[in-house]
Every structure is written in structure tokens, then in C-alpha cells.
C-alpha positions as MATLAB code, in Angstrom:
seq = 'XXXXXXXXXXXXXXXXXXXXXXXXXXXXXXXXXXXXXXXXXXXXXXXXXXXXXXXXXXXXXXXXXXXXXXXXXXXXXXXXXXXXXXXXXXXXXXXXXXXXXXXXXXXXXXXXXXXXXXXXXXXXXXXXXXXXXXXXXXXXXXXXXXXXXXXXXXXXXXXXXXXXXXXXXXXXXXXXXXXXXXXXXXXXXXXXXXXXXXXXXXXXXXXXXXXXXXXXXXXXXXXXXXXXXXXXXXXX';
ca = [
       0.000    0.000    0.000;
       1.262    3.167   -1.224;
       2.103    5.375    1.651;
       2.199    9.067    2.557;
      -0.509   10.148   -0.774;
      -2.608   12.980   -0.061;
      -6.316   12.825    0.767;
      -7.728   15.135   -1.623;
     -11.227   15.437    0.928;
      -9.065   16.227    3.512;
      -6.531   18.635    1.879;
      -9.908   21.004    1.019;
     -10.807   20.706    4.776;
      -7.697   22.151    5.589;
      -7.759   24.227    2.793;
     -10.603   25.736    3.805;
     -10.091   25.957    7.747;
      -6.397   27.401    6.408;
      -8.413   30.611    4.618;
      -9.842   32.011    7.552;
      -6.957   34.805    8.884;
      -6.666   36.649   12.277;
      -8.935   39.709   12.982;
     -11.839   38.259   10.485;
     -14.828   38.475   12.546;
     -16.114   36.063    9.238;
     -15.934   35.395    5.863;
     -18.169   35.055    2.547;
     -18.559   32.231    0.606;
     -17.198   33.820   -1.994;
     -14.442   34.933   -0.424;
     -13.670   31.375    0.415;
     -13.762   30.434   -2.876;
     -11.208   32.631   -4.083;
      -8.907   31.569   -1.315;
      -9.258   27.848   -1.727;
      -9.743   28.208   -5.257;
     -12.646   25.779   -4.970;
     -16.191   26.064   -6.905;
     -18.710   27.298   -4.597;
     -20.697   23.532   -5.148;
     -17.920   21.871   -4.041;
     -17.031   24.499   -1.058;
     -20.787   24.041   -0.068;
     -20.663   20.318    0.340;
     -17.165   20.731    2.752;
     -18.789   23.369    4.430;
     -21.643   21.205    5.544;
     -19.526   18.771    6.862;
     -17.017   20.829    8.678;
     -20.293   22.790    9.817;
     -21.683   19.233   11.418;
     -18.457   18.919   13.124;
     -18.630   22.495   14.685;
     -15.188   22.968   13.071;
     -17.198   26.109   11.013;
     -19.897   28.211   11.746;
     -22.699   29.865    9.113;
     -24.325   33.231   10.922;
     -27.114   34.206   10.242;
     -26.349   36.931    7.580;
     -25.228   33.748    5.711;
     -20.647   34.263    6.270;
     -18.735   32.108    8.180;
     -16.253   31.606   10.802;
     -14.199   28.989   12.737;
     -16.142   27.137   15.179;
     -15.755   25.622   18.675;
     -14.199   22.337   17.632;
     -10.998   24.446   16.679;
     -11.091   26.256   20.039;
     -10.622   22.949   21.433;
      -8.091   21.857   19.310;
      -6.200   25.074   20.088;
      -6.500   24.130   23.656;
      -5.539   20.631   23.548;
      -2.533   21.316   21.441;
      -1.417   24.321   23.633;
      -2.402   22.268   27.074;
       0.032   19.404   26.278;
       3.146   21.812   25.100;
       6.012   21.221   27.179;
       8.826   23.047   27.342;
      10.953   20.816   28.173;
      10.866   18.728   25.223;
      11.432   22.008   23.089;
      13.443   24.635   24.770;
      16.856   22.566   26.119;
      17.455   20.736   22.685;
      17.119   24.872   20.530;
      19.585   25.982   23.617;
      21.807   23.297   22.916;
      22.014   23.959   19.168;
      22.853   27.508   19.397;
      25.639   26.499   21.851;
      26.938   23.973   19.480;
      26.583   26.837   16.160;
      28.288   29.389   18.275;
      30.229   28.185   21.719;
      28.399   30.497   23.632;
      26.060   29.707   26.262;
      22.312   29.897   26.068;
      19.447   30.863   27.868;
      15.525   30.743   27.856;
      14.265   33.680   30.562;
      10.973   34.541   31.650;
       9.357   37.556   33.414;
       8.619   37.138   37.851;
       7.475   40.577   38.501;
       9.912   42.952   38.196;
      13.079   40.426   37.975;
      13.843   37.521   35.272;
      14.283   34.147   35.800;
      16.133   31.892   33.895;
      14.466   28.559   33.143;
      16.666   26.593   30.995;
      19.933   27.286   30.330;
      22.758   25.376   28.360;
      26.854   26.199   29.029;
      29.552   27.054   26.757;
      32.029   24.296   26.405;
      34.755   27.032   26.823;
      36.977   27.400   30.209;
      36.308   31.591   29.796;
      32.277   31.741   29.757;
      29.258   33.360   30.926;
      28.410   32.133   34.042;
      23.940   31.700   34.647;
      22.542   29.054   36.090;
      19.248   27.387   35.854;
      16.776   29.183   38.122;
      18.434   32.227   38.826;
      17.327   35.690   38.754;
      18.390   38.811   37.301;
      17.450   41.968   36.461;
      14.826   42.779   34.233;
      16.348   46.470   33.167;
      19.756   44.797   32.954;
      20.529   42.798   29.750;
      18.987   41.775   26.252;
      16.894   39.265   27.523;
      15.269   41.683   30.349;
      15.135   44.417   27.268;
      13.316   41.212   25.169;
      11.277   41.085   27.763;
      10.333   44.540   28.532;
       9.526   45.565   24.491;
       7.790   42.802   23.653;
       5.513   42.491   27.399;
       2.209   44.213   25.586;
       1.440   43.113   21.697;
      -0.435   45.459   20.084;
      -0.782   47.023   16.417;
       2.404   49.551   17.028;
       4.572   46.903   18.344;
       7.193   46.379   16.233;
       8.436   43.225   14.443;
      10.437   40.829   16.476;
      14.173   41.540   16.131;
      17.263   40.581   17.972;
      18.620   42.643   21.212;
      22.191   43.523   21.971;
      23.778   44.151   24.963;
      27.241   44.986   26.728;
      28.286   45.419   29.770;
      24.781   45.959   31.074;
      24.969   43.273   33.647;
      28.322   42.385   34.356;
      31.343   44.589   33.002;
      33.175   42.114   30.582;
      29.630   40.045   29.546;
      27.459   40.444   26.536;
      24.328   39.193   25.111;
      22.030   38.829   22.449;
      18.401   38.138   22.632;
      15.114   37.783   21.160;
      11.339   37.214   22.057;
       9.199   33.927   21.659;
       5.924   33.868   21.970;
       2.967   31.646   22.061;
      -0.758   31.951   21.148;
      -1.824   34.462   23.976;
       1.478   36.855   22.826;
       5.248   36.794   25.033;
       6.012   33.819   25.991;
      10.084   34.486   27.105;
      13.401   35.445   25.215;
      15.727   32.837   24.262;
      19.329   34.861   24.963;
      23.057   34.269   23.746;
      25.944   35.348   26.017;
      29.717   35.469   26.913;
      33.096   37.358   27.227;
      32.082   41.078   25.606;
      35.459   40.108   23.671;
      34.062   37.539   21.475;
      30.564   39.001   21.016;
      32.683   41.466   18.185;
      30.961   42.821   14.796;
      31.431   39.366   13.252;
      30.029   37.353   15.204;
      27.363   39.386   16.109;
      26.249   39.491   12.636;
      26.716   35.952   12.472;
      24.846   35.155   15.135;
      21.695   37.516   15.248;
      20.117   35.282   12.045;
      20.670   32.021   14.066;
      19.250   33.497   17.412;
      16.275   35.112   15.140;
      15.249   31.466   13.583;
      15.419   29.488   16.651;
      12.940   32.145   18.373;
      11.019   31.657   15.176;
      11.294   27.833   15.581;
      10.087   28.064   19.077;
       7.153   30.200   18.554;
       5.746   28.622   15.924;
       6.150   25.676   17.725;
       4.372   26.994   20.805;
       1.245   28.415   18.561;
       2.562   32.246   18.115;
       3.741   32.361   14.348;
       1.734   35.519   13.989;
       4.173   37.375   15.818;
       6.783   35.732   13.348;
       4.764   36.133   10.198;
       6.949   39.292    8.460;
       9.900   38.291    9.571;
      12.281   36.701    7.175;
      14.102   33.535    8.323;
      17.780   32.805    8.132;
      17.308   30.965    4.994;
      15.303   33.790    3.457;
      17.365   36.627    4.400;
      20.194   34.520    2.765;
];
């Protein structure tokens, strides 16, 4: 049995549950159409079955929108996340692309925490450790954290922090937000000797730190927030 060959029912489902965007309060049928590229016979016939699943709703002026069943589907998929099956192994691959260590911080009030964090294999290093805190107006990560707190239509795309000396006299850092579905979810931070953190590297570096935020949030349901950003292998 042949395996892995597309389900051409199901690809229109998704098709069709992939047309509706964020900030739609609903959508035509014809509008539909044009964004599956379905005929509106065939688009009626899906409809009615994603509509008996509650995975779409028809209102009453006759558009649609997502229905519960997706809500839940949000939910489960966002209830069983866990971090640690995600964060550690992205914290150990931007140790191993650039021998510095690596850090995923959150906000506790007015401090940061850091809640995984993966060492540089070099003797001269930046020394955090799992669980400690720092502060929040020190630092790329606590910067991260501070821009990126309150999403809203002015806030700007995500981008990569720098910092030197903010924290400690000879450390830098770079740093950049990752969010999930309800908006900033932490900032996943590079640092080490302020010596090695030079122009070249930096510039190396900011793409890789960029794409593993990226990877993260879309991973933890917030590629919104990622949506206009190019990736490493775009801005190539």
C-alpha cells in the first residue's frame, strides 16, 4: 500500500479551515472560494460537513467563521506543550553553532528568571545558572522582555537585542522574544566574554538566534508574531 498520498477530501478541509486569517470576525462564501480556489458547489458540500463537526460556523447573515471544535483543538494542542521537550534541545544547538552559552528567561514581577539554560564548552564563559534571577532592566533578555511584554498594532516586528556590559562589566548578550498563542512567551538569549561578542560574530549570530525564536514560537502556537519576519534561509 502506497504510503504518505494525499487525501484530496481532507486537503480542502484544511484548505478551507487554512483561509480564515486573524482579525476576520467572518468570511463570505465567496471569499472562500477565491482563497481555496474551490467552486462554490464543491465548497458548499465541505462546508456542511465541517459545519456538522462544529469545526465552522454559518451566521445568520449567511458568512462564516471557525467554530468551537478548533477552540478545542487550540487548547488541547497548547495544554500538552512542554517546554521541556522544546526549549533545552534549541539551547543546545545555538551552543553547538556558536560556543556560547544559552538561555531561555521569563518575566517574575519585576526580575527575570532563567528557566533553561545550556553552558559554553569554553573554560572563559558566561556564568547563569538554571533558576536564577536577574534583572529585568539589565541585559537583552530583560530588554526582550520589557519591548515585547504588551502586543499590540504599534509593536514592532520581532528583532534581535544587543547588549554589553549591562549586567556584568566584561559580559554580553544577544536576545530575542518567543511567543505563544496568547502573545510573550520568554526570550531565548546568547551570552559570553564582551570580547568575542565582536561585529562578526554578532552578525553571524543575530540570524541564528532570530530562527530558533522563530522555531520556538511557531512551535508553541505564536507564528503571527513571526509572520513578516524573514528567516535565516530567506534573508540569505
Amino acid at each position: 500500500m502506497e504510503k504518505n498520498v494525499p487525501v484530496s477530501a481532507v486537503e480542502r478541509a484544511l484548505d478551507i479551515l487554512n483561509a480564515f486569517q486573524p482579525g476576520e470576525p467572518c468570511v463570505s462564501l465567496h471569499e472562500l472560494s477565491v482563497r481555496t480556489g474551490l467552486y462554490k458547489s464543491t465548497l458548499l458540500r465541505q462546508l456542511g460537513t465541517l459545519i456538522q463537526y462544529h469545526c465552522v460556523t454559518r451566521l445568520a447573515n449567511g458568512q462564516y467563521q471557525l467554530g468551537a471544535c478548533v477552540l478545542n483543538w487550540a487548547h488541547v494542542y497548547t495544554s500538552s506543550l512542554n517546554l521541556d521537550q522544546h526549549v533545552p534541545p534549541a539551547l543546545d544547538g545555538l551552543v553547538a553553532a556558536t560556543g556560547e552559552g544559552a538561555s531561555f528567561f521569563i518575566r517574575d514581577g519585576d526580575m527575570r528568571v532563567c528557566l533553561y539554560r545550556s553552558d559554553s564548552h569554553r573554560e572563559l564563559r558566561d556564568h547563569v545558572r538554571q533558576g536564577e534571577l536577574l534583572p529585568l532592566e539589565k541585559g537583552a533578555a530583560g530588554r526582550v522582555l520589557l519591548k515585547y511584554a504588551k502586543i499590540d498594532a504599534a509593536t514592532p516586528p520581532p528583532e534581535v537585542f544587543f547588549s554589553m556590559g549591562e549586567r556584568e562589566a566584561e559580559i554580553a548578550a544577544l536576545a530575542a522574544p518567543v511567543f505563544n498563542s496568547e502573545g510573550l512567551k520568554g526570550a531565548v538569549a546568547l551570552s559570553g566574554p564582551a570580547t568575542r561578542f565582536h561585529e562578526e560574530n554578532v552578525a553571524r549570530w543575530k540570524p541564528l538566534l532570530l530562527e530558533t525564536a522563530r522555531s520556538l514560537s511557531l512551535t508553541l502556537g505564536g507564528p503571527q508574531y513571526y509572520a513578516h519576519v524573514p528567516s535565516a534561509r530567506e534573508s540569505a
